[in-house]
C-alpha beads as a LAMMPS data file, in Angstrom:
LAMMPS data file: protein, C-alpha beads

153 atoms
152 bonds

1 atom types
1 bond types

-500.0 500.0 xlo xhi
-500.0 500.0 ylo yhi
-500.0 500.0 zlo zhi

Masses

1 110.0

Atoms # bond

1 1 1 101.990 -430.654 -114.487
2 1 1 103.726 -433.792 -113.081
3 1 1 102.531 -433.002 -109.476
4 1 1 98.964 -432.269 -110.888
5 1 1 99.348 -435.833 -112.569
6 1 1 100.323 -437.906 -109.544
7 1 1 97.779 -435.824 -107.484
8 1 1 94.869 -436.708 -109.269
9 1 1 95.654 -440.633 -109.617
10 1 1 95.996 -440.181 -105.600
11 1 1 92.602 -438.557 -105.329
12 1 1 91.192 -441.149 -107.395
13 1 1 92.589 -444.429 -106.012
14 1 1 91.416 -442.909 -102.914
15 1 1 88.177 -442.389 -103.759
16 1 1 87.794 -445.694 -105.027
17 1 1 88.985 -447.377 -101.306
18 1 1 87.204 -445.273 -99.111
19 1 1 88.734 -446.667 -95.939
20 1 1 91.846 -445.144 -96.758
21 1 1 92.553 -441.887 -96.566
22 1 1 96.007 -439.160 -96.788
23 1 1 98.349 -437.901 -94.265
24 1 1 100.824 -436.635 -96.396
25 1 1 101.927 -436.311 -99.823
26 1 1 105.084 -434.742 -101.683
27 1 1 107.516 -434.550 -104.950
28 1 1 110.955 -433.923 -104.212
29 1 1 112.786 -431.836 -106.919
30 1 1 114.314 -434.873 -108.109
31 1 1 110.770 -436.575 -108.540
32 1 1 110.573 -438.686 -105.842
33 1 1 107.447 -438.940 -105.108
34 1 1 106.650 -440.183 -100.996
35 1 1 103.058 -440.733 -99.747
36 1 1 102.046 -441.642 -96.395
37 1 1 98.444 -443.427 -95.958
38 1 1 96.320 -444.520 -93.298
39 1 1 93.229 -446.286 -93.149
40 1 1 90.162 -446.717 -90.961
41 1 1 91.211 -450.051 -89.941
42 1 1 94.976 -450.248 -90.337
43 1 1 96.923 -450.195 -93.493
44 1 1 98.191 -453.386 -94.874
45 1 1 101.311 -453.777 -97.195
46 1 1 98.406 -454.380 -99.920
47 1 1 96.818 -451.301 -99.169
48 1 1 100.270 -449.499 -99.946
49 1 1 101.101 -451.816 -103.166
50 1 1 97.132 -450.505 -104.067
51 1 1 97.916 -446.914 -104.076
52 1 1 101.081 -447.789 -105.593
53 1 1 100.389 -449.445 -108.572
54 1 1 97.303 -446.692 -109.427
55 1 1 100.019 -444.372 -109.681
56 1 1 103.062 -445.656 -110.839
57 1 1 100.684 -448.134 -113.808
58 1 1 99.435 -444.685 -115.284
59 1 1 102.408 -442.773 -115.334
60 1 1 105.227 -443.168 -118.207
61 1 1 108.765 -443.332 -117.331
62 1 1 109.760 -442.539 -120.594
63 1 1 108.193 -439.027 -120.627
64 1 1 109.121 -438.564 -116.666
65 1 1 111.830 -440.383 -114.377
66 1 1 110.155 -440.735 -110.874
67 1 1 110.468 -443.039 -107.800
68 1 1 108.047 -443.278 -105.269
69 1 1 107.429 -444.352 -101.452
70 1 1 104.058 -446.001 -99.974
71 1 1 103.774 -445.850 -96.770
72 1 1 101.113 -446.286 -93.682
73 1 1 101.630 -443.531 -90.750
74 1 1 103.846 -445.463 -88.079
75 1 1 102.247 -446.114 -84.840
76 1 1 104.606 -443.734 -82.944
77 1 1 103.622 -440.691 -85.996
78 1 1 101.790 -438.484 -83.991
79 1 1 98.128 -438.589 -85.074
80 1 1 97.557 -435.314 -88.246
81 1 1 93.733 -436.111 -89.202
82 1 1 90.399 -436.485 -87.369
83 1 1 89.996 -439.982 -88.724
84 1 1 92.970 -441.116 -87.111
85 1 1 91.876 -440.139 -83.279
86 1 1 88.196 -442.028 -84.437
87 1 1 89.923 -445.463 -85.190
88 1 1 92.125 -445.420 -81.653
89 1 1 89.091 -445.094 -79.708
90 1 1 89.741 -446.702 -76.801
91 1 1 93.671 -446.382 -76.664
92 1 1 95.942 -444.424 -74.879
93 1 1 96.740 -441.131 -76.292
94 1 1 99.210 -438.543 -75.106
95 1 1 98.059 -435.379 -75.637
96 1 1 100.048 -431.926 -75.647
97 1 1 98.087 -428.578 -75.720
98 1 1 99.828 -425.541 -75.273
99 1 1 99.284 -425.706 -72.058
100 1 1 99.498 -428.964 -70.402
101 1 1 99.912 -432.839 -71.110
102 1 1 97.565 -435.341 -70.491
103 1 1 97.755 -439.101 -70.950
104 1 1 94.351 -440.982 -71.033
105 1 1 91.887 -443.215 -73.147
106 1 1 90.050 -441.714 -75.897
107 1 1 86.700 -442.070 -75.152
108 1 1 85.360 -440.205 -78.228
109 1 1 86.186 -438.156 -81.006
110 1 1 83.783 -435.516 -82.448
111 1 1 83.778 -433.205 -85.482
112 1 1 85.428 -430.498 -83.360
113 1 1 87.290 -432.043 -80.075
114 1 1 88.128 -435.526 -78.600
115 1 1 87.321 -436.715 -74.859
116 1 1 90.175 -438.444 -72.720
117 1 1 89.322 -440.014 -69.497
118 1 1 91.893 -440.756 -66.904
119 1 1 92.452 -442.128 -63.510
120 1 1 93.730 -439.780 -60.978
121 1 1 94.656 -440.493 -56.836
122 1 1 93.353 -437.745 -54.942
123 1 1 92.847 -437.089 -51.284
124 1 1 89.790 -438.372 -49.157
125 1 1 87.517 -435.439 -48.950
126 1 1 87.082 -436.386 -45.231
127 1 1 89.662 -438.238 -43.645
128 1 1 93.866 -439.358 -44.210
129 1 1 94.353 -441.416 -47.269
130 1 1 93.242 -440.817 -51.291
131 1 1 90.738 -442.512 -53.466
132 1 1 91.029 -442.969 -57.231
133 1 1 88.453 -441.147 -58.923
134 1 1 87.572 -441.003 -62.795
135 1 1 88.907 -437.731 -64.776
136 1 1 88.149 -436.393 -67.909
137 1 1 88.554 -433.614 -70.272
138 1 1 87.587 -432.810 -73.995
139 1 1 89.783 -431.091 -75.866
140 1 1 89.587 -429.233 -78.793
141 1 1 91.304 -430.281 -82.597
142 1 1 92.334 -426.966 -82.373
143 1 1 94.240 -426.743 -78.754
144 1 1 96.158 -429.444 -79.597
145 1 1 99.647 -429.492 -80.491
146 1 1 100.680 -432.959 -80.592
147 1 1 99.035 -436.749 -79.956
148 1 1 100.118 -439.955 -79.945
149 1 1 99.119 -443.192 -79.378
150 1 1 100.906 -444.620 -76.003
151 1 1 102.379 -448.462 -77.291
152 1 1 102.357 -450.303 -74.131
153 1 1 104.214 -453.726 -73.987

Bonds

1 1 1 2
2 1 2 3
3 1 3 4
4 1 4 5
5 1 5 6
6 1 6 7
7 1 7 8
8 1 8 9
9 1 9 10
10 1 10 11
11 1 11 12
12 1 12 13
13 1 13 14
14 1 14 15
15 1 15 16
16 1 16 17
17 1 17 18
18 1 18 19
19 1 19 20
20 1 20 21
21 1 21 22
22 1 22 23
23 1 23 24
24 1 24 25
25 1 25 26
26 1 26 27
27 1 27 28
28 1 28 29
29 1 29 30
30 1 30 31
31 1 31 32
32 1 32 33
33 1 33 34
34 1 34 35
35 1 35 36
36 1 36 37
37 1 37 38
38 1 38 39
39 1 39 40
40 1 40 41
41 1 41 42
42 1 42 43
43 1 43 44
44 1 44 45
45 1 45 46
46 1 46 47
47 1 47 48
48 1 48 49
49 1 49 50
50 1 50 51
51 1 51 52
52 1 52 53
53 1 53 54
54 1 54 55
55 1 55 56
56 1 56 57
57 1 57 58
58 1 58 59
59 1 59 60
60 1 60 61
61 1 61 62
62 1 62 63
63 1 63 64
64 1 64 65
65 1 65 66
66 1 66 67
67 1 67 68
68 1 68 69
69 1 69 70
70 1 70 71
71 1 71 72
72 1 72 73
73 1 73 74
74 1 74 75
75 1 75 76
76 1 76 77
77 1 77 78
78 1 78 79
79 1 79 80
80 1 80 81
81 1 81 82
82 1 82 83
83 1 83 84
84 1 84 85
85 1 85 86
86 1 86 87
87 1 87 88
88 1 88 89
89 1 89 90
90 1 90 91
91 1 91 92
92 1 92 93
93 1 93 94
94 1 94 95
95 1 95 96
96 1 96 97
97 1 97 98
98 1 98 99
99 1 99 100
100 1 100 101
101 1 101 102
102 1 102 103
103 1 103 104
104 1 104 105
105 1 105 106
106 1 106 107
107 1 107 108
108 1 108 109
109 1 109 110
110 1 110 111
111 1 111 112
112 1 112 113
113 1 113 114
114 1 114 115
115 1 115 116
116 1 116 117
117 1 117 118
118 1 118 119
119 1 119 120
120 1 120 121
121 1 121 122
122 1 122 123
123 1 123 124
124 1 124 125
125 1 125 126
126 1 126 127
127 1 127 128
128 1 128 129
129 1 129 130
130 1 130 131
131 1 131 132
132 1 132 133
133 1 133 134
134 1 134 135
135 1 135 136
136 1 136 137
137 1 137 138
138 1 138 139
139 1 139 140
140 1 140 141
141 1 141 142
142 1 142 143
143 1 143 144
144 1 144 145
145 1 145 146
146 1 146 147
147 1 147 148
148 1 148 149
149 1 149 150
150 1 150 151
151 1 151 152
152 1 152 153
């Protein structure tokens, strides 16, 4: 009942800021409700006092005890929903399949895979010496295990 509550007044506070959108959501036994957001174009601590305050202003304390957590996805979370890879176009991801890693930009995100595009030293085809030449691969949603964003400094 409580769970069906707080669900609900998350499904609705999202619906009404569409540029935010769920990675995950859970109720600990003791009621401790955690959420973890992101949004389209970042999530600000607003964004998190928004979701917040839907929840937590229609909820009585005096009928159920209950904390709860806000927060966006950190930048080192590995990326969970398709939205996520379509706002870090252009970044460096870090992508695991099953079976291989590759690091490259995101160069687009689809329905059903993404494309990364890489820079790679290989030999001359005629001659001593290597040229860099322009990689790419598109990988399914489905073959992938893990990403993450690459934070360079």
């Amino acid at each position: 009942m409580f769970k069906t509550t707080v669900e609900n007044l998350l499904k609705t506070a999202l619906l009404e800021r569409s540029d935010l959108f769920l990675i995950d959501f859970s109720i600990q036994e003791d009621n401790h409700i955690k959420i973890i957001i992101d949004g389209d174009h970042g999530v600000s601590v607003e964004d998190c006092m928004f979701i917040s305050r839907a929840i937590e202003h229609n909820l009585d304390r005096e009928e159920q005890d209950f904390s709860l957590e806000v927060m966006s996805a950190g930048a080192t979370s590995p990326l969970v929903n398709k939205r996520q890879y379509l706002k870090n176009k252009a970044r460096e991801l870090k992508v695991k399949t099953v079976s291989k890693v590759l690091e490259g930009v995101l160069v687009n995100a689809t329905e059903d895979e993404i494309t990364l595009e890489w820079k790679a030293k290989e030999p001359k085809p005629i001659g001593k010496g290597k040229i860099v030449v322009k990689k790419q691969a598109n990988i399914a949603y489905k073959d992938i295990v893990e990403a993450k964003v690459m934070i360079k400094f």
